[in-house]
C-alpha positions as a Markdown table, in Angstrom:
| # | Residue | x | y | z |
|---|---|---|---|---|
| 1 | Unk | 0.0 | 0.0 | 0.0 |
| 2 | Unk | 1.4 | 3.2 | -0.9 |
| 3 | Unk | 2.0 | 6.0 | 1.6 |
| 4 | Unk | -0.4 | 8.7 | 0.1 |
| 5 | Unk | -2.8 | 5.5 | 0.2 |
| 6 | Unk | -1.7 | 5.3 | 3.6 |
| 7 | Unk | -2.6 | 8.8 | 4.7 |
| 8 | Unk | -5.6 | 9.1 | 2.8 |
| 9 | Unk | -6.9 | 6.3 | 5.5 |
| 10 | Unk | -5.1 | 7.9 | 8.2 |
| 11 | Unk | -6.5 | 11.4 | 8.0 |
| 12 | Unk | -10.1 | 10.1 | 6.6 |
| 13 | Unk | -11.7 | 12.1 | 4.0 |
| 14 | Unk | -9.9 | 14.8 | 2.3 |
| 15 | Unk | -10.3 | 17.3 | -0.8 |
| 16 | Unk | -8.9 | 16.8 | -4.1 |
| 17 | Unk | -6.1 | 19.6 | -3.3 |
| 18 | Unk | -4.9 | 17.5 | -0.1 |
| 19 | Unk | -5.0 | 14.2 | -1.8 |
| 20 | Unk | -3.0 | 15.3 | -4.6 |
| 21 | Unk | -0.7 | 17.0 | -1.6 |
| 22 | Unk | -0.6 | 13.9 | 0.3 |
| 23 | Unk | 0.8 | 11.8 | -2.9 |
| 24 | Unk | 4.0 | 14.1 | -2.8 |
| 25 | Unk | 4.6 | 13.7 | 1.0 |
| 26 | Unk | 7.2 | 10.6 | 2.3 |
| 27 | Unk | 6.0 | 9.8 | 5.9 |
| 28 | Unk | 9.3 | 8.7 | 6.7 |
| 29 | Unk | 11.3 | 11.9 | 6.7 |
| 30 | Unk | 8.2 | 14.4 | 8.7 |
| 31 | Unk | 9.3 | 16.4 | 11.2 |
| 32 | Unk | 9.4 | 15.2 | 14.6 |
| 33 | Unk | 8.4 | 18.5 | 16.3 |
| 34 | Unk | 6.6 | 21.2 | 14.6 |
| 35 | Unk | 6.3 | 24.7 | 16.2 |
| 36 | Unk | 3.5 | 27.0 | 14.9 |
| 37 | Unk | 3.2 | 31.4 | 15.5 |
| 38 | Unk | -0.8 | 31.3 | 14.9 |
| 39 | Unk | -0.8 | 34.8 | 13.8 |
| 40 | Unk | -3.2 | 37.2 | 11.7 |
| 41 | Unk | -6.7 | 36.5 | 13.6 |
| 42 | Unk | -6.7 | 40.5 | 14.0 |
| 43 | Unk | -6.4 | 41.5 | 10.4 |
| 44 | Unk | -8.9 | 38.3 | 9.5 |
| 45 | Unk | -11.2 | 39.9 | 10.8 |
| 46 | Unk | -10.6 | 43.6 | 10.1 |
| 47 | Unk | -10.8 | 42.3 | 6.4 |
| 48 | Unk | -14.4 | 41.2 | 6.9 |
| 49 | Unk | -15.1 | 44.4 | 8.8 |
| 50 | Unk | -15.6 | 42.6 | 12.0 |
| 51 | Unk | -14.5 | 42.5 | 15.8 |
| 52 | Unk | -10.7 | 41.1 | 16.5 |
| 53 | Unk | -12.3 | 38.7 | 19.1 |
| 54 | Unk | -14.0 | 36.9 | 16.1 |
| 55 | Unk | -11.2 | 36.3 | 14.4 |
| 56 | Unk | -9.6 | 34.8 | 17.1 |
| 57 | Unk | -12.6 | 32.4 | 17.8 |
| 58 | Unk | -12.2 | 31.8 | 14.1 |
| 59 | Unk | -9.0 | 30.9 | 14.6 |
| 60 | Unk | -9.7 | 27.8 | 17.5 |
| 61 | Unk | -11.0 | 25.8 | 14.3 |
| 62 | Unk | -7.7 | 26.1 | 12.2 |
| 63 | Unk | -6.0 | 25.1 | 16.0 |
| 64 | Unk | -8.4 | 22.0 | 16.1 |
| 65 | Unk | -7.4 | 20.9 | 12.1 |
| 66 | Unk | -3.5 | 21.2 | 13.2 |
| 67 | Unk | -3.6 | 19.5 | 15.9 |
| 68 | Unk | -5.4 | 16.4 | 15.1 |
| 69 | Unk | -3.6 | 16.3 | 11.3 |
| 70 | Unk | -0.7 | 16.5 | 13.2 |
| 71 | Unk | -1.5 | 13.7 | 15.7 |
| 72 | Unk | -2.7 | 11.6 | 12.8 |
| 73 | Unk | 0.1 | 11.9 | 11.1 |
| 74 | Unk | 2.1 | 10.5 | 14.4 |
| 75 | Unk | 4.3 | 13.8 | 14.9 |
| 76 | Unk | 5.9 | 13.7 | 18.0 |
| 77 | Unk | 4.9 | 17.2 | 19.5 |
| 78 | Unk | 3.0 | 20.3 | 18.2 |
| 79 | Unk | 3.4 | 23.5 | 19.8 |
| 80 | Unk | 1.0 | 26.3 | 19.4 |
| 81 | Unk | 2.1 | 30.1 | 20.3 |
| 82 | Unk | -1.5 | 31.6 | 22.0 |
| 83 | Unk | -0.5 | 34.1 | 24.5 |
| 84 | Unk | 2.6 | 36.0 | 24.6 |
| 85 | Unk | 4.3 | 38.2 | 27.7 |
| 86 | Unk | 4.0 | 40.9 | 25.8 |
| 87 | Unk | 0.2 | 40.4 | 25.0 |
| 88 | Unk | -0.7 | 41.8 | 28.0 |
| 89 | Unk | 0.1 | 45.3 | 26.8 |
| 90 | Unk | -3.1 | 44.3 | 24.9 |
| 91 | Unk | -6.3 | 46.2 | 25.4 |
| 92 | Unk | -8.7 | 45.0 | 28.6 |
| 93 | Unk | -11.3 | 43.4 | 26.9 |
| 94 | Unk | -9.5 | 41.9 | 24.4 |
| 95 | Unk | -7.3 | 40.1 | 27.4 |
| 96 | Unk | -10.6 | 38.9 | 29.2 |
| 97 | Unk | -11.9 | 37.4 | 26.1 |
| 98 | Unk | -8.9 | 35.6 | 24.9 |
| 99 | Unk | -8.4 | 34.1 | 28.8 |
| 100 | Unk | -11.8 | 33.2 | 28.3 |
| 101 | Unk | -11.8 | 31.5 | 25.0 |
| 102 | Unk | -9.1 | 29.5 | 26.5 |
| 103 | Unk | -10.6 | 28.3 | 29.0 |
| 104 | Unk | -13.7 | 27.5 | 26.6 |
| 105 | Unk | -11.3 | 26.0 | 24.2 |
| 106 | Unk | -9.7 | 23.0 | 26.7 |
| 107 | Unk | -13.2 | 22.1 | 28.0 |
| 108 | Unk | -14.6 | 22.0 | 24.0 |
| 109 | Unk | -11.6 | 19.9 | 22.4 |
| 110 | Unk | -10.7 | 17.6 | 25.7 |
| 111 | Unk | -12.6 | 14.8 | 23.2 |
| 112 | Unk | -10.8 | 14.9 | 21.1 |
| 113 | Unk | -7.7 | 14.9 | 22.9 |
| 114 | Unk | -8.2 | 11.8 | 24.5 |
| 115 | Unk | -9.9 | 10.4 | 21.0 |
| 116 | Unk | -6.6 | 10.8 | 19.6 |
| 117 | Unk | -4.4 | 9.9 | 22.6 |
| 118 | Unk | -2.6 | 13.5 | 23.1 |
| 119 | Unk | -0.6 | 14.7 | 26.1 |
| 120 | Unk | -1.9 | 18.7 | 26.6 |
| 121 | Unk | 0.3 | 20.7 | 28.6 |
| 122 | Unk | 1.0 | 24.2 | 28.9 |
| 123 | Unk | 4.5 | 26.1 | 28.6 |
| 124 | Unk | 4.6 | 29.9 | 30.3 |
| 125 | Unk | 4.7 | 31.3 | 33.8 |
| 126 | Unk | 1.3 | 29.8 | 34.8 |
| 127 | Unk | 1.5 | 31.9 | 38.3 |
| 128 | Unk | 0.6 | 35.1 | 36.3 |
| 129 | Unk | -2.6 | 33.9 | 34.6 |
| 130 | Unk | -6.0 | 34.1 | 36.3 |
| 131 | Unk | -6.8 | 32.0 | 39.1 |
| 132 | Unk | -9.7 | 30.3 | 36.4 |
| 133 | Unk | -7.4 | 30.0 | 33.7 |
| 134 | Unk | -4.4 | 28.0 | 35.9 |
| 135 | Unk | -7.2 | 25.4 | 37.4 |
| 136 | Unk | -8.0 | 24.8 | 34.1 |
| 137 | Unk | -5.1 | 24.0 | 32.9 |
| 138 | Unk | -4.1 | 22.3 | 35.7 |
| 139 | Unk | -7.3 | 20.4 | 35.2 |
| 140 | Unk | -6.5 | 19.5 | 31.4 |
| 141 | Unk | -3.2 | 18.5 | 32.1 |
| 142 | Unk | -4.2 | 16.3 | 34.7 |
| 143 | Unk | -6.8 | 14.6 | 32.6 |
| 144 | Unk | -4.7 | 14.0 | 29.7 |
| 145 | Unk | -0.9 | 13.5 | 31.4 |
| 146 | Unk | -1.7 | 9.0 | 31.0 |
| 147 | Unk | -2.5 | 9.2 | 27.2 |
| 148 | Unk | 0.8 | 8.1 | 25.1 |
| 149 | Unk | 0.5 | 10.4 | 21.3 |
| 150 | Unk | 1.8 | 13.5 | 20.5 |
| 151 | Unk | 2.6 | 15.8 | 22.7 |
| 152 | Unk | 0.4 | 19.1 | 22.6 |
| 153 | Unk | 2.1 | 22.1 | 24.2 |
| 154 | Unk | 0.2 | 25.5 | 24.3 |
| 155 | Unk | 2.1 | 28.3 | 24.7 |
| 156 | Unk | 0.2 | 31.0 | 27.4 |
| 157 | Unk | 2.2 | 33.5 | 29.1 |
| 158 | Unk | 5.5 | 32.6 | 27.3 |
| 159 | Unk | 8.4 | 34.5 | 26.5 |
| 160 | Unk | 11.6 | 32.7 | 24.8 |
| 161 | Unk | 13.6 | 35.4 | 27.0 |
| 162 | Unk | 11.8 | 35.0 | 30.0 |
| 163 | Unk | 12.0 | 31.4 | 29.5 |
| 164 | Unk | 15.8 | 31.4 | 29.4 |
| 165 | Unk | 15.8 | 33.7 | 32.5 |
| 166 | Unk | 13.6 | 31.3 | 34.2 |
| 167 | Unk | 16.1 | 27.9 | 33.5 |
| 168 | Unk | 19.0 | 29.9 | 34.4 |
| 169 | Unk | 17.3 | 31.1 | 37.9 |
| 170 | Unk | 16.4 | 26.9 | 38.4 |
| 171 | Unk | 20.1 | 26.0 | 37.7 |
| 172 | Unk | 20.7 | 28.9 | 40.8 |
| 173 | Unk | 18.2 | 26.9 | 42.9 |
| 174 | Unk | 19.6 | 23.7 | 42.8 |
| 175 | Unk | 23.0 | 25.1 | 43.2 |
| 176 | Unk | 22.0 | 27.2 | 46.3 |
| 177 | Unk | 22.1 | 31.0 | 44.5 |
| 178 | Unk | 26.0 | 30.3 | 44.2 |
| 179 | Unk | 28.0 | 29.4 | 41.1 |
| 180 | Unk | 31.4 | 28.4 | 42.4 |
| 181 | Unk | 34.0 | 26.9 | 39.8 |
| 182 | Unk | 31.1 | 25.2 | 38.1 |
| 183 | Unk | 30.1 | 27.0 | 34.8 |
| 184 | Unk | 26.5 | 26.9 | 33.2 |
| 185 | Unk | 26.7 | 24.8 | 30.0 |
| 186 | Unk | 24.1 | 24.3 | 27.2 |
| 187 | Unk | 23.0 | 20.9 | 28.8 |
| 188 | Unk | 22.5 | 22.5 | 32.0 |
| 189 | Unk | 20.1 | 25.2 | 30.3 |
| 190 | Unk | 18.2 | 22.3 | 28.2 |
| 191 | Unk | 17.1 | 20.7 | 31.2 |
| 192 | Unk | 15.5 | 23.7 | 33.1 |
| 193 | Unk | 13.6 | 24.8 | 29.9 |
| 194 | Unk | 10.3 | 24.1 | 29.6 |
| 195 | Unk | 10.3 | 22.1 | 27.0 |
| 196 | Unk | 12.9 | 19.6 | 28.5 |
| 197 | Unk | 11.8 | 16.3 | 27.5 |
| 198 | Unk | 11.2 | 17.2 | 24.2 |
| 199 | Unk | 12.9 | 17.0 | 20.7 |
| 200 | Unk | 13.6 | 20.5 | 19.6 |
| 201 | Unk | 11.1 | 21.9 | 16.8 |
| 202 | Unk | 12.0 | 20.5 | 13.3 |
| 203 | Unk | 10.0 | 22.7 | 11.5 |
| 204 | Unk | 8.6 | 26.6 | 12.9 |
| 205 | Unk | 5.4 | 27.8 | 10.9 |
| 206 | Unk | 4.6 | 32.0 | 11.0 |
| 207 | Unk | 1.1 | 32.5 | 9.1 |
| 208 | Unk | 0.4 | 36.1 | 8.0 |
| 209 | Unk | 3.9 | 36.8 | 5.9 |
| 210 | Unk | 5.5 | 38.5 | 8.9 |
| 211 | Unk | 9.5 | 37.8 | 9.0 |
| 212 | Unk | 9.9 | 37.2 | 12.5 |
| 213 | Unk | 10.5 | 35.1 | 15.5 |
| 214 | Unk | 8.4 | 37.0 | 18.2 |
| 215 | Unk | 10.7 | 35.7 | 21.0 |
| 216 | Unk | 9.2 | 31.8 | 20.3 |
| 217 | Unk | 11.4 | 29.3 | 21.5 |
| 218 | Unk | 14.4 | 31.2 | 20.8 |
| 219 | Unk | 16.9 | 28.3 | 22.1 |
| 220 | Unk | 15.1 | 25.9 | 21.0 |
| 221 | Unk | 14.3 | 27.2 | 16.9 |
| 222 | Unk | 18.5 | 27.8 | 16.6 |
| 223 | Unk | 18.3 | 25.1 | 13.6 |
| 224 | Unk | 14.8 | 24.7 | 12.9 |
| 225 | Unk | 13.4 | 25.2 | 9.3 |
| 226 | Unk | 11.0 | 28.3 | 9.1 |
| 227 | Unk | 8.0 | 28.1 | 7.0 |
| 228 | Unk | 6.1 | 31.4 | 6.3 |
| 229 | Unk | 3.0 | 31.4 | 4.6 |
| 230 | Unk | 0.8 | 35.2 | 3.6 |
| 231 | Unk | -2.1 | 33.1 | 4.6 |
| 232 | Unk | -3.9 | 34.2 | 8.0 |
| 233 | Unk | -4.0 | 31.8 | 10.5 |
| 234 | Unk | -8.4 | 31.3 | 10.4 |
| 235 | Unk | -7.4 | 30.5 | 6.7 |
| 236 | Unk | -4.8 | 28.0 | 8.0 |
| 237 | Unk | -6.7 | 24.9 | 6.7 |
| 238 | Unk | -4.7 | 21.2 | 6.1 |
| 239 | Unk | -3.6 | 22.0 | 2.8 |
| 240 | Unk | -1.7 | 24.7 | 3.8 |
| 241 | Unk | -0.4 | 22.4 | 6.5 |
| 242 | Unk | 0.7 | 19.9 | 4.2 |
| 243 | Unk | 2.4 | 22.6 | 2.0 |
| 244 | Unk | 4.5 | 23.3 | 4.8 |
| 245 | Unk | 5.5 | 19.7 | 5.2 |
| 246 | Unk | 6.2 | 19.3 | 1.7 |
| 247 | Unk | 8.4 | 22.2 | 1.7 |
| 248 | Unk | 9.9 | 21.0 | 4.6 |
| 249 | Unk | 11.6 | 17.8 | 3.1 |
| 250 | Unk | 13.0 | 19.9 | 0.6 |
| 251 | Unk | 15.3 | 21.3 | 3.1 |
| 252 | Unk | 18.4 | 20.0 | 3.1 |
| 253 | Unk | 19.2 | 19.7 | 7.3 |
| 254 | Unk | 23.2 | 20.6 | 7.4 |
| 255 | Unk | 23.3 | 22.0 | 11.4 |
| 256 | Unk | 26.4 | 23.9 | 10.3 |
| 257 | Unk | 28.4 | 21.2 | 8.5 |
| 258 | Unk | 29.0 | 21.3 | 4.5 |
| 259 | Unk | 27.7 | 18.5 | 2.8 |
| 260 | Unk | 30.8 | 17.0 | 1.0 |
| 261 | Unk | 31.5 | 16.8 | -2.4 |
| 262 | Unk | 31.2 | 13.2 | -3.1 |
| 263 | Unk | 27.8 | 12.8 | -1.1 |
| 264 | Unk | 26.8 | 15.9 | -3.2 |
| 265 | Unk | 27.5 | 14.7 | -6.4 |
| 266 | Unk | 25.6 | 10.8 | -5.6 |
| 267 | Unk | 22.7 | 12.6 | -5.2 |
């Protein structure tokens, strides 16, 4: 059985554009962690002359297609930038709804979490949320810690800075506040991020055409692939996931080394 024949049963029924997609794509060489900046749910909306907030609701469906495509497809972790630090700078309302939405969202998709055997959990400085927002999470996290699929980490309340700050103060912890003779090194800071036990992002996706990182994972992204796509993330459907994929295996992955001439040449 072929391997578009493969996914074609894996991710049930799809359109003629994702099929033809899906012929191109070799499971074996997808990424194993995919990081995504879900950005443009403000212009979305502008375009269609309504309220931000709608397009951000909008945008909890294209969040719902990623993740379970992705789990289908048996990638090893999905990340999802929701809330930044900076966010908060944000207008009122606009902050009260997207807390809210969030809490909405966990209760609304925990079935299909556990349908497709994903691990939620939530990467940030939980102790600066709303009281409501950290039991939920807490709650989700809980419920879904035992299932054994991809890994689903929502990023709320995250900085890449602050998250560096943050591993470097627990290395000061367990070391009393003092750093003696013994010098921080790169392993030390991978275990006290929050993404400790996982694989480093293979692949980062921006939607909306903007060129940058937004302080997202900056340790971890130093050699991931960046996909940007003009479309808005509401308009972030499968296809456009799959594009990503498929542009994705036409990277050729050196992590600083040259590729040499012989190997070059067989290919």
């Amino acid at each position: 059985m072929s391997h578009a024949r493969t996914q074609l049963e894996t991710l049930g029924p799809v359109t003629s554009e994702e099929a033809r997609l899906l012929e191109k794509l070799d499971i074996s060489r997808l990424p194993r962690h995919i990081a995504i900046i879900m950005d443009g749910n403000g212009r979305w909306a502008q375009k269609r002359h309504l309220p931000r907030v709608a397009g951000h609701r909008y945008g909890t469906q294209s969040a719902r297609i990623a993740i379970e495509t992705c789990a289908r497809l048996n990638i090893e972790a999905l990340t999802l930038y929701a809330f930044s630090v900076e966010n908060w700078r944000r207008p009122k309302t606009e902050i009260e709804f997207l807390m809210q939405l969030l809490r909405e969202y966990i209760r609304k998709e925990m079935p299909l979490l556990q349908r497709n055997n994903i691990r939620l959990r939530f990467l940030g400085r939980p102790d600066e949320l709303p009281e409501a927002v950290r039991r939920e999470t807490r709650e989700a996290t809980a419920a879904t810690a035992k299932n054994t699929g991809m890994v689903l980490s929502i990023a709320v309340n995250y900085g890449g800075r602050a998250e560096i700050v943050d591993a470097i103060n627990a290395i000061l912890a367990t070391r009393n506040g003092h750093l003696s003779q013994q010098l921080i090194t790169e392993e030390d800071l991978c275990h006290h991020l929050y993404t400790a036990d996982l694989p480093d992002p293979d692949l980062l996706i921006r939607t909306s055409g903007e060129m940058r990182v937004s302080n997202f994972l900056l340790w971890q992204i130093a050699y991931a692939e960046i996909f940007i796509t003009e479309t808005l993330w509401p308009d972030f459907n499968r296809a456009r996931l799959l594009e990503s994929l498929l542009d994705f295996q036409k990277r050729e992955r050196r992590y600083g080394a040259i590729t040499p001439p012989a190997a070059s040449a067989a290919r």
